[in-house]
C-alpha positions as CSV (number, residue, x, y, z in Angstrom):
1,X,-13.7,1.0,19.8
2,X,-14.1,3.8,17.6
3,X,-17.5,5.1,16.3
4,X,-18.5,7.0,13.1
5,X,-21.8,8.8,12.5
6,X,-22.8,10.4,9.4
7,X,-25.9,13.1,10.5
8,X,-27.9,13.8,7.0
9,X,-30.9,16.3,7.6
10,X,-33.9,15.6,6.1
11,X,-34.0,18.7,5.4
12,X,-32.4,19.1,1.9
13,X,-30.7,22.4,2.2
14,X,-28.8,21.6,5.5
15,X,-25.2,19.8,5.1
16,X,-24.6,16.3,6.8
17,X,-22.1,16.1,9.5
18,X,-19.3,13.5,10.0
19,X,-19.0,12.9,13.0
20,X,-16.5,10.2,14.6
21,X,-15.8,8.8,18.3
22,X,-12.5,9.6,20.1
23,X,-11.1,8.3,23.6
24,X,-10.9,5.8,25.3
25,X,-14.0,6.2,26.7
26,X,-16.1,8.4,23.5
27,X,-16.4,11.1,25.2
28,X,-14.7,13.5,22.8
29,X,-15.9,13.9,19.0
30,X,-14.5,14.7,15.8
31,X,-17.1,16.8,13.3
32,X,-15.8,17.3,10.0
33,X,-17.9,19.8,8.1
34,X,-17.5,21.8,5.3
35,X,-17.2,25.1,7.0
36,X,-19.3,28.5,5.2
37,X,-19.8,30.4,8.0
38,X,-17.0,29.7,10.7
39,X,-16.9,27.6,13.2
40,X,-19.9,28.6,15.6
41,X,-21.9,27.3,12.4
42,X,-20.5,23.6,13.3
43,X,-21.6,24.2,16.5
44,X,-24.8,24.9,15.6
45,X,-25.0,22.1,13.3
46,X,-24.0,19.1,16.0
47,X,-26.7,20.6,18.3
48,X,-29.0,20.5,15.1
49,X,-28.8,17.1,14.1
50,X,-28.1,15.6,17.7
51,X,-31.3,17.3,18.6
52,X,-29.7,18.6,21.9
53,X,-29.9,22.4,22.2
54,X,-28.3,22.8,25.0
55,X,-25.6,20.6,24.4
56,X,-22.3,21.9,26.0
57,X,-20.1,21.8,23.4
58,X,-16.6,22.6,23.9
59,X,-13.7,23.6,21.6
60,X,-10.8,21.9,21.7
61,X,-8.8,22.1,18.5
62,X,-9.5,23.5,15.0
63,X,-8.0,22.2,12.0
64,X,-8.1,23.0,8.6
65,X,-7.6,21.2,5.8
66,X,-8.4,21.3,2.0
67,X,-9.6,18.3,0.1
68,X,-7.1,17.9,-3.4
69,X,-6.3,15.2,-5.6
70,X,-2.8,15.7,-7.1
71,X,0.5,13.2,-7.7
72,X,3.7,14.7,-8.3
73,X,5.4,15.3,-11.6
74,X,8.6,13.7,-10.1
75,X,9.3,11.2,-7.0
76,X,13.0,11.7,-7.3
77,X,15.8,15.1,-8.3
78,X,18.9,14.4,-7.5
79,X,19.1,14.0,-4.1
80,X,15.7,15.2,-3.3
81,X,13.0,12.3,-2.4
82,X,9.3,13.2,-1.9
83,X,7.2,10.5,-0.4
84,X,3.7,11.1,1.9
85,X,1.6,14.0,1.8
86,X,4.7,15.6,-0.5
87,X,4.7,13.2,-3.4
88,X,0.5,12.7,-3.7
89,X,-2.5,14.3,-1.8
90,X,-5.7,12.8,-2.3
91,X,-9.6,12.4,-0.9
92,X,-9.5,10.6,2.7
93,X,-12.6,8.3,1.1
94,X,-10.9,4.6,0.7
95,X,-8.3,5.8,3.8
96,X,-5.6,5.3,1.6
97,X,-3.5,7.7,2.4
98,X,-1.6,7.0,5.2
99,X,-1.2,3.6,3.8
100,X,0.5,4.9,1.1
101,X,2.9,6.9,3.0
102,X,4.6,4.3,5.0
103,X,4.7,2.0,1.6
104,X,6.3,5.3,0.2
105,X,8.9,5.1,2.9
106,X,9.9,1.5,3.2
107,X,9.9,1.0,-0.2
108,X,12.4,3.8,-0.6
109,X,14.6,3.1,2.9
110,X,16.4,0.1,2.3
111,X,17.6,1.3,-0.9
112,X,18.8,4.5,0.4
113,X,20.8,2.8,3.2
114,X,22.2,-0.1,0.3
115,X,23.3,3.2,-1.9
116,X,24.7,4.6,1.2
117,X,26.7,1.5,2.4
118,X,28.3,0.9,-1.1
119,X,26.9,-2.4,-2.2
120,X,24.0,-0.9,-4.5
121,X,24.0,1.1,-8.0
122,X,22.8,4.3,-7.8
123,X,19.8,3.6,-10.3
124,X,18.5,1.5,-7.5
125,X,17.1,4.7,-6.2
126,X,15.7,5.7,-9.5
127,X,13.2,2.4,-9.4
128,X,11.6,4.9,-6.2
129,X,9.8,6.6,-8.7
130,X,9.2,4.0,-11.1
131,X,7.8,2.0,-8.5
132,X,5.8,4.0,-6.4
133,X,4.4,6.7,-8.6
134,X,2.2,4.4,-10.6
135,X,0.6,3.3,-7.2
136,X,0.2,6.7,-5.9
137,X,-1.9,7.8,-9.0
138,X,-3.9,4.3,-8.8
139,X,-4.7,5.0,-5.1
140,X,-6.0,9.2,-6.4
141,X,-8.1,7.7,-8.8
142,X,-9.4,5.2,-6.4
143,X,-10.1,7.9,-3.7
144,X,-11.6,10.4,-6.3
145,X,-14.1,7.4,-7.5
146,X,-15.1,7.1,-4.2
147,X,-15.9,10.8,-3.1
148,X,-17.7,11.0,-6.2
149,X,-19.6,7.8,-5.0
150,X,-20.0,10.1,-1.6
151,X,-21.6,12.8,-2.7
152,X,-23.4,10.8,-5.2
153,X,-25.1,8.9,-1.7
154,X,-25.4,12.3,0.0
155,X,-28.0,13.2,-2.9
156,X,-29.3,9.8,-3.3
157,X,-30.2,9.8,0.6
158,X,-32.4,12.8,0.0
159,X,-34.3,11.4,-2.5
160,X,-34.4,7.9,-1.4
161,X,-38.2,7.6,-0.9
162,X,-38.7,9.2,-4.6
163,X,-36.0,6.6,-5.8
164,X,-35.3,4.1,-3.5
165,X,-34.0,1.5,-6.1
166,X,-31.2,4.4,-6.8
167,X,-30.0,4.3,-2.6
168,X,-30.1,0.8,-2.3
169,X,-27.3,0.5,-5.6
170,X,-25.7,3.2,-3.8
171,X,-25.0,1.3,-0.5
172,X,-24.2,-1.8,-2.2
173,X,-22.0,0.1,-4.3
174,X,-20.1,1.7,-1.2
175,X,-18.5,-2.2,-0.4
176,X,-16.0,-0.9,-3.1
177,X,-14.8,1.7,-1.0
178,X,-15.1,0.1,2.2
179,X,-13.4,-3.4,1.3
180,X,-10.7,-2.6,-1.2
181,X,-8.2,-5.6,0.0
182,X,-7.2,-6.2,-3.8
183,X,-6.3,-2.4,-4.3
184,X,-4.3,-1.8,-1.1
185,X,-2.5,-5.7,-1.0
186,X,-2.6,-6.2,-4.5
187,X,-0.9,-4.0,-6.5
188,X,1.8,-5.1,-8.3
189,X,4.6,-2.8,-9.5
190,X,5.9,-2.7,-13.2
191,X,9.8,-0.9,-14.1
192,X,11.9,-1.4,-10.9
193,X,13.6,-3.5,-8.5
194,X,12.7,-6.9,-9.6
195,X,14.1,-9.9,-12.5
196,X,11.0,-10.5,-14.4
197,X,10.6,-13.8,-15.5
198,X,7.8,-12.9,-17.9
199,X,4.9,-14.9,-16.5
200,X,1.8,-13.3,-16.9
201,X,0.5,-10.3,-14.4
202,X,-2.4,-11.2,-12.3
203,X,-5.7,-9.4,-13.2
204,X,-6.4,-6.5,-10.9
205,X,-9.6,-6.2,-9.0
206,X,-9.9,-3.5,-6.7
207,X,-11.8,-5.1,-4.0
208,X,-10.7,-8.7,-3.8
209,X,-6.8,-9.7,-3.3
210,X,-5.6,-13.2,-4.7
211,X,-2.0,-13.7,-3.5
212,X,0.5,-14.8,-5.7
213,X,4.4,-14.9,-5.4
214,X,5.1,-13.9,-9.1
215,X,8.2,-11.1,-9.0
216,X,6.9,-7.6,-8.2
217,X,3.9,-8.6,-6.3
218,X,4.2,-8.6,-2.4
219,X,4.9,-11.9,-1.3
220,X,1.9,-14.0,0.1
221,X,0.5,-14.3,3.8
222,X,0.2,-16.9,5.8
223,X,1.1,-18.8,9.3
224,X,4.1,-21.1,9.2
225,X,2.5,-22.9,12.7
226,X,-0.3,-24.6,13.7
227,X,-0.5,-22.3,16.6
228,X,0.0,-19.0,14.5
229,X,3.2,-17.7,16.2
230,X,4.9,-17.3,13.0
231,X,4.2,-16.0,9.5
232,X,5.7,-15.2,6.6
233,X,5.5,-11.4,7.4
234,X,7.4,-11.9,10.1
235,X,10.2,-12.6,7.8
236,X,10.5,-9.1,5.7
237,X,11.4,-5.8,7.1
238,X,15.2,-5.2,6.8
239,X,16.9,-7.4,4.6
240,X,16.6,-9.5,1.5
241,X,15.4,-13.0,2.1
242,X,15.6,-16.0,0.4
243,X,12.7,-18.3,1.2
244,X,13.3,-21.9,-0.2
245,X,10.8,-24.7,-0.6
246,X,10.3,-27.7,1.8
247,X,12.7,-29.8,-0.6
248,X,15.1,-26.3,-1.9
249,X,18.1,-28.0,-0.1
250,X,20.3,-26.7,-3.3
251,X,18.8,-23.2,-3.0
252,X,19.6,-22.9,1.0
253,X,23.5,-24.0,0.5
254,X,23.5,-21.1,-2.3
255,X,21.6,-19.0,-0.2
256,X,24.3,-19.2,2.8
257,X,27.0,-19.2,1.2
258,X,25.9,-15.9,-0.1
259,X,25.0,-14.5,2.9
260,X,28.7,-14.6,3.5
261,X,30.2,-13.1,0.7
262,X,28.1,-10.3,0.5
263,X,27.7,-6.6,1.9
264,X,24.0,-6.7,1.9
265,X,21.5,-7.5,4.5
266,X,20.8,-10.8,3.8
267,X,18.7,-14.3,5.3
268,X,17.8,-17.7,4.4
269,X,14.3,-19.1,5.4
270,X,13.0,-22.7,4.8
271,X,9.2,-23.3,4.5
272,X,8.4,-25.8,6.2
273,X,5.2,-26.3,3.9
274,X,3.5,-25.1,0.6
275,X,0.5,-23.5,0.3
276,X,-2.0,-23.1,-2.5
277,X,-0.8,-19.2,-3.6
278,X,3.2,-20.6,-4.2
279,X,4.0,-21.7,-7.7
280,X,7.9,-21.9,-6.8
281,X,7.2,-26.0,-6.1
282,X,8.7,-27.9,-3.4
283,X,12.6,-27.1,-4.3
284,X,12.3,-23.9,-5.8
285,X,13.1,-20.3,-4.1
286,X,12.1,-16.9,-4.3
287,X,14.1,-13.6,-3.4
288,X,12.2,-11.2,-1.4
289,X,13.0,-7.8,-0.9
290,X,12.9,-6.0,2.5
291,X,9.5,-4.4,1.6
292,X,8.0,-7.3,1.2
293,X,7.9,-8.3,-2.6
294,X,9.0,-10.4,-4.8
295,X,12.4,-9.9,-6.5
296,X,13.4,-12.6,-8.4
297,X,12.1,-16.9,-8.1
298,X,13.2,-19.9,-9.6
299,X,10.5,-22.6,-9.4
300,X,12.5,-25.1,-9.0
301,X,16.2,-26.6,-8.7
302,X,18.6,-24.3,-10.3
303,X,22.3,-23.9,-11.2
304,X,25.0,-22.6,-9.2
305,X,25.4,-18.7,-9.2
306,X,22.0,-18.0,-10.7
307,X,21.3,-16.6,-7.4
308,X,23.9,-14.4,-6.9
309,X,23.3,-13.2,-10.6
310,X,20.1,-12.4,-9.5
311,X,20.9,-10.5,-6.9
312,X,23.2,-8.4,-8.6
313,X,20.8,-7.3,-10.9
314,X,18.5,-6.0,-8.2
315,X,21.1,-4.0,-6.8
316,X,22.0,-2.4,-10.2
317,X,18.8,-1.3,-10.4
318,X,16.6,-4.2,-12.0
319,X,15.0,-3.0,-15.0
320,X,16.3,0.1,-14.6
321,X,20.0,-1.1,-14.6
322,X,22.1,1.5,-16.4
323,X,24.7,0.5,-18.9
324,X,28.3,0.4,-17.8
325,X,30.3,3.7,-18.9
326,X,32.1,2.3,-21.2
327,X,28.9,1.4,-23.4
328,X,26.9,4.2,-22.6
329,X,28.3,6.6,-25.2
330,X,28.3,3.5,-27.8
């Protein structure tokens, strides 16, 4: 298990030290410091505020790194893609930013590799940006809210027996930062990928996250099996799936005859129950991308082709769908 420490002096002129647990067995450290004076200053300040001074401390690796809080202008030129540390760099408070890295990268793969194959517009790439940039400037503003909070508690900690009312808002005020379930799980994107049906967009609230299978938002969580061997997670990663209510049987016969008529990766699951989050009703559907959310639902029976319609809207790009050549100089 992992530890973290955070050393504040009480001496006000002498910086705090993070310091965090690493090995199997803790027997190595991680200090992050603010470094002035070089490294033998670090040193220094572990023996310091571990009140050990002859601790043997040994060096094993240095590495720099600057704190910034920037989103790129563009996600997308051409046939240049940033995602990661190359599209947005931002405070590690909130740990966010690996998080949004991999979201960066599944969210952009399987439209790479429909464009690729053939049976995808290219303006499905274009929803990329229009998707994920939005998030990546929601997740810098979260992280720069909660460094401010940081250093806000570093000066509150100093002073907490002259204001003690002022640290104890503090720390309650740091739950925002450490549980921030509705931020990371609950965004829900706007322009992209997805057939809106027009249904109102869930509230946001940073730290709780209230599932919901509306299109755009992820689809919801949760076990398939008494003996939680199975969820729905289980079911997105690589292709487009359509789940179908307990009663869909309309919806699964258009799902599979779809799966065989078309070039895309494509599945047909059958809940077996419904749960309080799912609007879509006992025979309706919902198309789920590969990432995970929701393109297109019908919440209930349907007619014939409407699914394959639907489909072929997502691949030309959802929103962002560009008019055929013929009407794009009309």
């Amino acid at each position: 298990m992992q530890r973290h420490r955070v050393l504040r002096p009480t001496e006000p002129t002498r910086p705090h030290v993070n310091v965090l647990a690493t090995g199997p067995d803790g027997d190595r450290w991680l200090a992050v410091q603010k470094l002035r004076d070089g490294e033998q200053q670090l040193v220094e300040l572990v023996r310091e505020q571990w009140e050990l001074p002859d601790l043997k401390v040994e060096r094993i690796n240095v590495m720099n790194w600057r704190m910034s809080a920037r989103v790129a202008q563009r996600f997308r030129a051409g046939r240049v893609f940033l995602a990661g540390d190359a599209a947005h760099r931002f405070p590690t408070s909130g740990g966010n930013g690996l998080n949004s890295g991999v979201q960066d990268v599944h969210n952009l793969a399987w439209k790479l590799a429909l464009v690729l194959s053939g049976p995808a517009d290219d303006a499905l790439l274009d929803t990329y940006e229009s998707e994920r940039r939005p998030v990546a400037q929601s997740n810098t503003d979260l992280a720069v809210r909660n460094q401010t909070r940081i250093d806000e508690m570093d000066e509150a900690f100093r002073r907490r027996e002259e204001q003690p009312q002022r640290w104890r808002d503090l720390l309650v005020d740091q739950n925002k930062q450490l549980h921030s379930d509705g931020h990371t799980l609950g965004y829900v994107y706007g322009r992209g990928t997805i057939v809106d049906d027009g249904s109102p967009i869930p509230p946001y609230g940073s730290q709780h996250y209230w599932p919901t299978d509306r299109p755009r938002a992820r689809f919801p969580h949760f076990w398939l099996d008494v003996g939680k061997a199975e969820s729905t997670i289980d079911w997105f990663d690589t292709r487009f799936v359509l789940v179908c209510g307990p009663d869909a049987e309309g919806w699964e016969r258009a799902g599979k005859d779809l799966v065989a008529s078309v070039l895309v990766p494509f599945q047909v699951k059958r809940l077996p129950h419904l749960l309080g989050p799912l609007s879509i009703r006992h025979t309706g559907a919902a198309l789920v991308r590969p990432d995970g959310h929701l393109a297109w639902r019908a919440r209930g029976a349907g007619e014939n082709g409407e699914l394959a319609v639907a489909l072929g809207r997502v691949l030309a790009g959802g929103t962002l769908a560009r008019p055929p050549a013929s009407m794009a100089g009309s």
